[in-house]
C-alpha positions as CSV (number, residue, x, y, z in Angstrom):
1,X,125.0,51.7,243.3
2,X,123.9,55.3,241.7
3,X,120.6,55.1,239.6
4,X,121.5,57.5,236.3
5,X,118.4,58.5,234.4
6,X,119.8,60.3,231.0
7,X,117.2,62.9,229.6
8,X,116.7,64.7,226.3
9,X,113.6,66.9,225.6
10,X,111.8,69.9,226.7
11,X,110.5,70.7,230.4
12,X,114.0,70.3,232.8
13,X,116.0,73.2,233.6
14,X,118.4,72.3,230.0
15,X,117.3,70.2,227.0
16,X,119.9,67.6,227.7
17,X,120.3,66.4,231.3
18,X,120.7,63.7,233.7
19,X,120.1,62.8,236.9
20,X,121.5,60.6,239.8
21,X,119.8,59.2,242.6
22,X,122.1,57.6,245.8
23,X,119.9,56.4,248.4
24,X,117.3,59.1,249.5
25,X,119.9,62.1,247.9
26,X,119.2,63.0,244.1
27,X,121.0,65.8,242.1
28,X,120.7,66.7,238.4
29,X,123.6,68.1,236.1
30,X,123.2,69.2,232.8
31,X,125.3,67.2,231.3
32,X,124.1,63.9,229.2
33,X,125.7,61.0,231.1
34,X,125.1,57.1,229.9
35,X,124.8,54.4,232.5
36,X,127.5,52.1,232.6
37,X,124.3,49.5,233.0
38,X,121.5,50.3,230.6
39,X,118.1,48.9,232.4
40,X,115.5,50.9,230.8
41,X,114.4,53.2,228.2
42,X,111.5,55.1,228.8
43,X,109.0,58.2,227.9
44,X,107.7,60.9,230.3
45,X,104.6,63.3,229.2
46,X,104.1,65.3,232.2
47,X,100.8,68.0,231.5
48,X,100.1,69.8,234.6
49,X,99.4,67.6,238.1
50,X,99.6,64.2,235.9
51,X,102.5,62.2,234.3
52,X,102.4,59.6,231.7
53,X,105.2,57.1,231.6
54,X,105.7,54.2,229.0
55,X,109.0,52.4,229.5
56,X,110.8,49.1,228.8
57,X,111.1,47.7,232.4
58,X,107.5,49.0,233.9
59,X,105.0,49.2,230.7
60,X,102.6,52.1,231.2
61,X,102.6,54.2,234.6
62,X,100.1,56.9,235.1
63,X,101.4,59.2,238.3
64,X,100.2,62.0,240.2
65,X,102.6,64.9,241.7
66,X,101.3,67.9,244.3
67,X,103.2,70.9,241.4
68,X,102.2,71.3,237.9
69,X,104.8,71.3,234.8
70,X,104.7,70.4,231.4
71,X,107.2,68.1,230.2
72,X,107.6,66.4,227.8
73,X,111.1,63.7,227.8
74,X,112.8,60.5,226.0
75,X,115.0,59.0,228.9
76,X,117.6,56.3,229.6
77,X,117.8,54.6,233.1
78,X,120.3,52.6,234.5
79,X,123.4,52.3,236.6
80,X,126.7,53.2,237.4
């Protein structure tokens, strides 16, 4: 199965985008692309090395990445 996580906001290379992950290969289009199996809805604030995530299936996530960004994204995660 291909994980889809549909994006909307500010931060990715296009304000609408998704991406799809198939065992250890991911690739994003920018296109916006529903799952065929809706699992989670979540939000992403990423300010520099830090990323705050608050979603359905997980609660609250605090993660830390080795690049900086700002983002700032509503998602949908799923399946095809």
């Amino acid at each position: 199965m291909k994980k889809v996580f549909a994006e909307i906001g500010f931060g990715n290379d296009t304000f609408l985008s998704t991406e799809f992950e198939e065992c250890e290969y991911e690739y994003r289009i920018a296109e916006f692309v529903l799952p065929n199996r809706i699992k989670e809805l979540y939000f992403r604030f990423w300010i520099l090395r830090r990323v705050f995530i608050l979603s359905t299936q997980y609660g609250f996530k605090l993660k830390k990445k080795d690049r900086n960004k700002l983002k700032l994204l509503f998602g949908i995660g799923g399946e095809t």
